[in-house]
Backbone as JSON Lines, residues from 0, in Angstrom:
{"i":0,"aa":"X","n":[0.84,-1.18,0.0],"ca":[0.0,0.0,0.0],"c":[0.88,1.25,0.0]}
{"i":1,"aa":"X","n":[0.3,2.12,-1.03],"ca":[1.33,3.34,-0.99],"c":[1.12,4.17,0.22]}
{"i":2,"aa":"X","n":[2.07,4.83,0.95],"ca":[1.94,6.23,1.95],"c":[1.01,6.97,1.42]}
{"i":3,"aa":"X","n":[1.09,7.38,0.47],"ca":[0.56,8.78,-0.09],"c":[-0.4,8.06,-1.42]}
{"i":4,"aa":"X","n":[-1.46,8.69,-1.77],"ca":[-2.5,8.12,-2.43],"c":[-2.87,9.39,-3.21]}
{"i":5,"aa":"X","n":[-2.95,9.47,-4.82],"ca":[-3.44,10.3,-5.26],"c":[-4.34,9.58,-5.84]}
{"i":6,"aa":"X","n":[-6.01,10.53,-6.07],"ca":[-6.98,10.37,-7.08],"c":[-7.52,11.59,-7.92]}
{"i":7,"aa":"X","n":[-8.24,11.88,-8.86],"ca":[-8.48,12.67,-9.39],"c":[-10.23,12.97,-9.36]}
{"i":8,"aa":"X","n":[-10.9,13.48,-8.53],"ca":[-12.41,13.58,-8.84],"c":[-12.51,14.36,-9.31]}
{"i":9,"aa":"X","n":[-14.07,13.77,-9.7],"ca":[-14.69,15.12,-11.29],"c":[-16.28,14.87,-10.76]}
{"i":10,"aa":"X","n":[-17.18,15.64,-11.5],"ca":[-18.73,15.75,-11.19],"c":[-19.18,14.91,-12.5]}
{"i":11,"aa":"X","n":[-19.76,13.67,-12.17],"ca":[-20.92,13.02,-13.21],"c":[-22.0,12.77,-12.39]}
{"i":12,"aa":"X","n":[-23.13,13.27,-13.45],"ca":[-24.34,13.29,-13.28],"c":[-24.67,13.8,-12.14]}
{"i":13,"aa":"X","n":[-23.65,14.73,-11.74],"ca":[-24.14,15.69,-10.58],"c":[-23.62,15.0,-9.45]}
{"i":14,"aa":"X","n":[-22.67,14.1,-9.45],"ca":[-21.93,13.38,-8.17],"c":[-20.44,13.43,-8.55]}
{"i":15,"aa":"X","n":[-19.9,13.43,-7.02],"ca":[-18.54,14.06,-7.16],"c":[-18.16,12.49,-7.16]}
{"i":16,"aa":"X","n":[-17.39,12.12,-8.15],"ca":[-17.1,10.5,-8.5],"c":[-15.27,10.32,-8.46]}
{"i":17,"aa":"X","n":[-14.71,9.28,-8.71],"ca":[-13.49,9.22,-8.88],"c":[-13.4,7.77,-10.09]}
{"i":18,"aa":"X","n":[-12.13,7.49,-10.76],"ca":[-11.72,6.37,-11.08],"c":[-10.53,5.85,-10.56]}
{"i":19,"aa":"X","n":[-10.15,4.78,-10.12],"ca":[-8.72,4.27,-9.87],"c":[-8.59,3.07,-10.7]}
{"i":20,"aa":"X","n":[-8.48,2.85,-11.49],"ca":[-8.25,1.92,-12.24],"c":[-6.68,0.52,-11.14]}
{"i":21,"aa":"X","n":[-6.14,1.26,-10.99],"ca":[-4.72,0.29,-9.92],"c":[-5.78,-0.18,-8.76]}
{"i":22,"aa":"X","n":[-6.97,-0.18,-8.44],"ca":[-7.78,-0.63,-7.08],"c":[-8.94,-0.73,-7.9]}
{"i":23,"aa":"X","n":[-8.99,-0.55,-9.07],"ca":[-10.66,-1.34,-9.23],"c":[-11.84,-0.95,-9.13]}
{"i":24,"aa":"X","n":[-11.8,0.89,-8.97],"ca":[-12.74,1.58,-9.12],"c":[-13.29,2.57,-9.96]}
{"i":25,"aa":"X","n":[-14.16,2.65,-10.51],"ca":[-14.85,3.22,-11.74],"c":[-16.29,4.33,-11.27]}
{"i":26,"aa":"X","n":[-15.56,5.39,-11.23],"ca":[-17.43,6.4,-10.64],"c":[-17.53,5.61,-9.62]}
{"i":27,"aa":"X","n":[-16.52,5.74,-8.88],"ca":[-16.85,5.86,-7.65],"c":[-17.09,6.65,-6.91]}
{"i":28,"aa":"X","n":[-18.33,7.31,-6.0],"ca":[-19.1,7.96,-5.76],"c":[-18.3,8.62,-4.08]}
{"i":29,"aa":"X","n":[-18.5,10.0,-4.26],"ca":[-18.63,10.34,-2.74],"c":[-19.98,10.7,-2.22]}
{"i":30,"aa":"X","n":[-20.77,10.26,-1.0],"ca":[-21.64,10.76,-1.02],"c":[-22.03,10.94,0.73]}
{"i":31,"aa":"X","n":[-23.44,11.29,1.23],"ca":[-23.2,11.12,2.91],"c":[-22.54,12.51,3.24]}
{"i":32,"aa":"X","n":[-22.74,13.47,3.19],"ca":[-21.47,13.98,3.76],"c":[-20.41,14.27,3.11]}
{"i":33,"aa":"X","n":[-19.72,13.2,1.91],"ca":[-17.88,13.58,1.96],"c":[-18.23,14.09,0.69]}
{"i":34,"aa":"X","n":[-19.26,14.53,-0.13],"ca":[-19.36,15.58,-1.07],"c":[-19.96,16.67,-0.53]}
{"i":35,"aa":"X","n":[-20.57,17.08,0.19],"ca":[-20.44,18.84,0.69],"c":[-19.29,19.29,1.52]}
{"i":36,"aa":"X","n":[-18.51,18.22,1.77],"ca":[-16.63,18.08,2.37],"c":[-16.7,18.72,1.07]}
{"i":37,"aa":"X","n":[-16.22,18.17,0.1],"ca":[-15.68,18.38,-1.52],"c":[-15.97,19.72,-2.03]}
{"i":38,"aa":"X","n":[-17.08,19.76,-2.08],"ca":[-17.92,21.19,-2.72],"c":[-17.31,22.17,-1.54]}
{"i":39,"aa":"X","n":[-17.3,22.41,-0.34],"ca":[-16.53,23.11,0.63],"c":[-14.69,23.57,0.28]}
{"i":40,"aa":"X","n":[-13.9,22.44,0.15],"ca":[-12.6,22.14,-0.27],"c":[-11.94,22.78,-2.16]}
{"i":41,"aa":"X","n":[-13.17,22.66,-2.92],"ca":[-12.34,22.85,-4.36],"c":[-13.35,24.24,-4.6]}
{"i":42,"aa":"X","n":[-13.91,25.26,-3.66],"ca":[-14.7,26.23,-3.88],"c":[-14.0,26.98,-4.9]}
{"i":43,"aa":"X","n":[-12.71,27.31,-4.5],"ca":[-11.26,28.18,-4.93],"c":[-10.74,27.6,-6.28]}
{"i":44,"aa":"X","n":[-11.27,26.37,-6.51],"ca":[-10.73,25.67,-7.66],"c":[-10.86,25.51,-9.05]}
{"i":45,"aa":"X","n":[-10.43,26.7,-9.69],"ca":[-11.31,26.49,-11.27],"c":[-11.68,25.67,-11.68]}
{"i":46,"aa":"X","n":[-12.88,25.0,-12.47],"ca":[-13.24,24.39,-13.09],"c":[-12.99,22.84,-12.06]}
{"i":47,"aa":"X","n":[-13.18,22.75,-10.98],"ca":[-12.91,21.38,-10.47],"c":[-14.14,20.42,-10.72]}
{"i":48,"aa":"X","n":[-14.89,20.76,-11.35],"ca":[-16.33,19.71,-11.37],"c":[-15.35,18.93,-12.72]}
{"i":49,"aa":"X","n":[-14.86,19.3,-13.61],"ca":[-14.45,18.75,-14.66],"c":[-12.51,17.54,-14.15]}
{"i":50,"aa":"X","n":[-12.46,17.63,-12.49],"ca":[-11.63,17.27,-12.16],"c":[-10.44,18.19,-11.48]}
{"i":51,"aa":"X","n":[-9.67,17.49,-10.15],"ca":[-8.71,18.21,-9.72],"c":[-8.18,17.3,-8.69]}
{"i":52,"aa":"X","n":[-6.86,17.49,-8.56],"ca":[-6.5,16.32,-7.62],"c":[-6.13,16.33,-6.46]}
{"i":53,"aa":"X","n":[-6.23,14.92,-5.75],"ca":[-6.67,14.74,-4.41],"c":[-5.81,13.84,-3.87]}
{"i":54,"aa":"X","n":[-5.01,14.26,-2.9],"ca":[-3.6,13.66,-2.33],"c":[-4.44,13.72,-0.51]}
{"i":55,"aa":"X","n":[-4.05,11.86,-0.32],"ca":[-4.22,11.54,0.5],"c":[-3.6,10.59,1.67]}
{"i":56,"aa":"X","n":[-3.18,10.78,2.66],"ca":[-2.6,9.97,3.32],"c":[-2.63,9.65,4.74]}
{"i":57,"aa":"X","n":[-2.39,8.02,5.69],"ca":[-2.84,8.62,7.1],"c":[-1.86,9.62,7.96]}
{"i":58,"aa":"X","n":[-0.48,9.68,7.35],"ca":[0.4,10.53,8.23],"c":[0.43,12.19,7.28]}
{"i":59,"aa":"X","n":[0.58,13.39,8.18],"ca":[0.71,14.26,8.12],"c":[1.92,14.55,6.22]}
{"i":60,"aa":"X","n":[1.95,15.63,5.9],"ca":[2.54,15.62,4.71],"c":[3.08,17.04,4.13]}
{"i":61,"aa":"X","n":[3.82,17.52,3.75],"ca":[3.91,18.9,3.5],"c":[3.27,19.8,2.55]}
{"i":62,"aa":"X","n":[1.92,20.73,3.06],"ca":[1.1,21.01,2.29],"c":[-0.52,20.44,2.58]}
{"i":63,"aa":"X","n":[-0.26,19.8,3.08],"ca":[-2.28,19.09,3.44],"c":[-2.43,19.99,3.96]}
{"i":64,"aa":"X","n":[-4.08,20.13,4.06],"ca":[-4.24,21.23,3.98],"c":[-5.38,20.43,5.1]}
{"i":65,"aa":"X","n":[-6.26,19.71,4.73],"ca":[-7.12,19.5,6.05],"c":[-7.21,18.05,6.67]}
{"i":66,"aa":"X","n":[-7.24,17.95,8.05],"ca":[-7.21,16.41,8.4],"c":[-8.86,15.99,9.15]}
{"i":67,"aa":"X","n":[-9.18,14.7,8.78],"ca":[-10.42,13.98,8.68],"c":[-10.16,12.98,10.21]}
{"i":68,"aa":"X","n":[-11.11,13.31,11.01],"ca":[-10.89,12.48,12.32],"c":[-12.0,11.38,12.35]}
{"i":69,"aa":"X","n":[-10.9,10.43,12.34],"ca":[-12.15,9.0,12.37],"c":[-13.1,9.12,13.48]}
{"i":70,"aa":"X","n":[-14.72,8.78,13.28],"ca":[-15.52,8.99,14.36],"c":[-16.28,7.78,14.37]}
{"i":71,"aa":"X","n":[-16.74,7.08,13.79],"ca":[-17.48,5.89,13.89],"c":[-17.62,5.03,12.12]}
{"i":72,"aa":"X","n":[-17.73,3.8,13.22],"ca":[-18.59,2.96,11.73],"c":[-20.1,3.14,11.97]}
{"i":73,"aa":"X","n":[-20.14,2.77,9.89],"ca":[-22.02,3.06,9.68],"c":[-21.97,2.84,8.43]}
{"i":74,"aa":"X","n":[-23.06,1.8,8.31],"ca":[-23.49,1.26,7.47],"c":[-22.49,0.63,6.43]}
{"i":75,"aa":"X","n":[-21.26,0.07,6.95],"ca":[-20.63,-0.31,6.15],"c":[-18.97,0.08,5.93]}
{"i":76,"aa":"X","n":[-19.25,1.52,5.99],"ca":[-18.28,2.48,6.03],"c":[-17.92,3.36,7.06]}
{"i":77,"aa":"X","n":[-17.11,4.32,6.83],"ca":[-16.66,5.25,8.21],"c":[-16.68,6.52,8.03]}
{"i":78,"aa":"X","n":[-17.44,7.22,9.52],"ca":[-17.65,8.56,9.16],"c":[-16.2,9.16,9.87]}
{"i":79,"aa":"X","n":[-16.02,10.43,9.14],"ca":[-14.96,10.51,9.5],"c":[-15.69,12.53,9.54]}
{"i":80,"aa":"X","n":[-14.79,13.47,10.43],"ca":[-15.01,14.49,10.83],"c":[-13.71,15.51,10.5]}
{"i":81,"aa":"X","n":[-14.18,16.57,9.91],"ca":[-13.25,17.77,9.2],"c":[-13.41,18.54,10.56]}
{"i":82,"aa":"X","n":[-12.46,19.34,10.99],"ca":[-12.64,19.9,12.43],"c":[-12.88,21.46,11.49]}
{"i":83,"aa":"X","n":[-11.63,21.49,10.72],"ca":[-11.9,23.2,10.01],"c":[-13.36,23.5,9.31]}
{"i":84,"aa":"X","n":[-13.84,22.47,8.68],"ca":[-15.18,22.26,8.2],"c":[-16.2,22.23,8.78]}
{"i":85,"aa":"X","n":[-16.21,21.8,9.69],"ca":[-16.96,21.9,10.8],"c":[-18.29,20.59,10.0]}
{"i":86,"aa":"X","n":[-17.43,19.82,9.41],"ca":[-18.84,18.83,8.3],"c":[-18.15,17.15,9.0]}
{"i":87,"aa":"X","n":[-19.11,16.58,8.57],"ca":[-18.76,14.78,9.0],"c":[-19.11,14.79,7.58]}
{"i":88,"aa":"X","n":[-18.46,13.49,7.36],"ca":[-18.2,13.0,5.68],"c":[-18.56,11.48,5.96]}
{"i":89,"aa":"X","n":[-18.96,10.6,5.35],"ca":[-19.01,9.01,5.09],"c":[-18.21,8.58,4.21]}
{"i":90,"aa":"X","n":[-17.01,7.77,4.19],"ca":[-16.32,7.44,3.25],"c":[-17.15,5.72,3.32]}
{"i":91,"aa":"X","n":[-17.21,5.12,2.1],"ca":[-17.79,3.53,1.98],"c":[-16.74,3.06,1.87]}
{"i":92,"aa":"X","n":[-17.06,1.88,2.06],"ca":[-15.57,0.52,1.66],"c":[-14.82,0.49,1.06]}
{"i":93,"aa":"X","n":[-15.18,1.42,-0.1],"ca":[-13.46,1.55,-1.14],"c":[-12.39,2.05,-0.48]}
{"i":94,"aa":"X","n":[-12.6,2.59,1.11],"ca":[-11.76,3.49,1.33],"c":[-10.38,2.11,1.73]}
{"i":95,"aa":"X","n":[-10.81,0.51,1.8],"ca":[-10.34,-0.66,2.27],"c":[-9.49,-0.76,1.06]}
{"i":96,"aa":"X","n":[-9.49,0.14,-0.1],"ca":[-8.91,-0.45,-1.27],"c":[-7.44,-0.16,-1.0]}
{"i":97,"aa":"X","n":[-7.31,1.48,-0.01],"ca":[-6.32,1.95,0.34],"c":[-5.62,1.5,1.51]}
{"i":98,"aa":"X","n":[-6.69,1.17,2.26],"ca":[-5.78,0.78,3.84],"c":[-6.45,-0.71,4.05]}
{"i":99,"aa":"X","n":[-5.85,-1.27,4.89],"ca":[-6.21,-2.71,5.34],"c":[-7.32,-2.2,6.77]}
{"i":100,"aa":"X","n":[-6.97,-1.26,7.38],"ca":[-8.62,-0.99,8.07],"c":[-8.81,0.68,7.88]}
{"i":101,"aa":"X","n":[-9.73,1.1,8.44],"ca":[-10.09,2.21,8.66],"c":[-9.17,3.18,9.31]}
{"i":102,"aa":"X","n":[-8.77,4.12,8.84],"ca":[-7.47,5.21,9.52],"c":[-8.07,5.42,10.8]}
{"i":103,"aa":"X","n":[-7.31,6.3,11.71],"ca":[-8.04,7.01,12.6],"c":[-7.58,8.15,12.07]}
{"i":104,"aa":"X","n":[-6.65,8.63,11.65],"ca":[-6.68,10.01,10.83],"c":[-6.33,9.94,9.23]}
{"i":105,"aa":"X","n":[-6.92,11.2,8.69],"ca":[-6.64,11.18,7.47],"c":[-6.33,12.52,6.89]}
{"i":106,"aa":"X","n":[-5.25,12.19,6.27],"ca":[-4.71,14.42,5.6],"c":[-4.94,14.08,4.4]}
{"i":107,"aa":"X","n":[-5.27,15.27,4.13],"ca":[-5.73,15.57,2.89],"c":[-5.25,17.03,2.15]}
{"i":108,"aa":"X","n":[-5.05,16.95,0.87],"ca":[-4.83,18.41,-0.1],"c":[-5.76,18.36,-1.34]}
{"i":109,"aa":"X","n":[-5.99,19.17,-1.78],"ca":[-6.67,19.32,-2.98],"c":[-6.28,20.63,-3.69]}
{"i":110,"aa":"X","n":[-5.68,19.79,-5.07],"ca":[-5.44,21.12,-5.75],"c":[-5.72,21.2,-7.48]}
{"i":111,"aa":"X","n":[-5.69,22.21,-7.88],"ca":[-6.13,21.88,-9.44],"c":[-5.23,20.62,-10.33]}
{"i":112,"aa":"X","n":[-5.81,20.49,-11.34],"ca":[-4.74,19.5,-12.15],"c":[-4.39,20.28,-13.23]}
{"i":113,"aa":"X","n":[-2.82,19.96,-13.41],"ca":[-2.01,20.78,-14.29],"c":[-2.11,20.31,-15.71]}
């Protein structure tokens, strides 16, 4: 498993989705919560509905910009809590594609794609 995890989300059909093709995911969906995270995070971001990328990891990193505090399981998946956001997010099971369990923390950056 890599340290550091990049993906690229974009808006289809009005959902903030991702692909990872190296883990096996296709429109994969944020939803619950970790898309008004999103819509909050790429406000500043030209054109991010058409994509922008998203660097993720459980240890701290130079440049993250916000960290996600694990708070419970539900329904499958884990909600996890933006303190600067003041929002709870639901990440689902893909998040297992990255880690072997559930983080208790998670940093995060988001920035346009070049």
């Amino acid at each position: 498993m890599n340290a550091i995890n990049v993906i690229a989300p974009y808006k289809w059909n009005g959902l903030w989705v991702f692909d990872d093709p190296r883990v096996g995911l296709v429109r994969e969906p944020f939803v619950a919560g970790a898309d008004t995270m999103i819509d909050r995070v790429v406000a500043d971001i030209p054109d991010a509905e058409h994509g922008f990328t998203m660097i993720f990891s459980t240890t701290p990193f130079p440049g993250h910009q916000h960290r996600l505090d694990w708070r419970r399981e539900e329904s499958g998946g884990n909600v996890y809590y933006a303190e600067q956001l003041g929002l709870e997010g639901w990440l689902c099971p893909a998040l297992l594609k990255y880690f072997t369990e559930a983080p208790e923390r998670l940093y995060v950056q988001t920035k346009a794609r070049v």
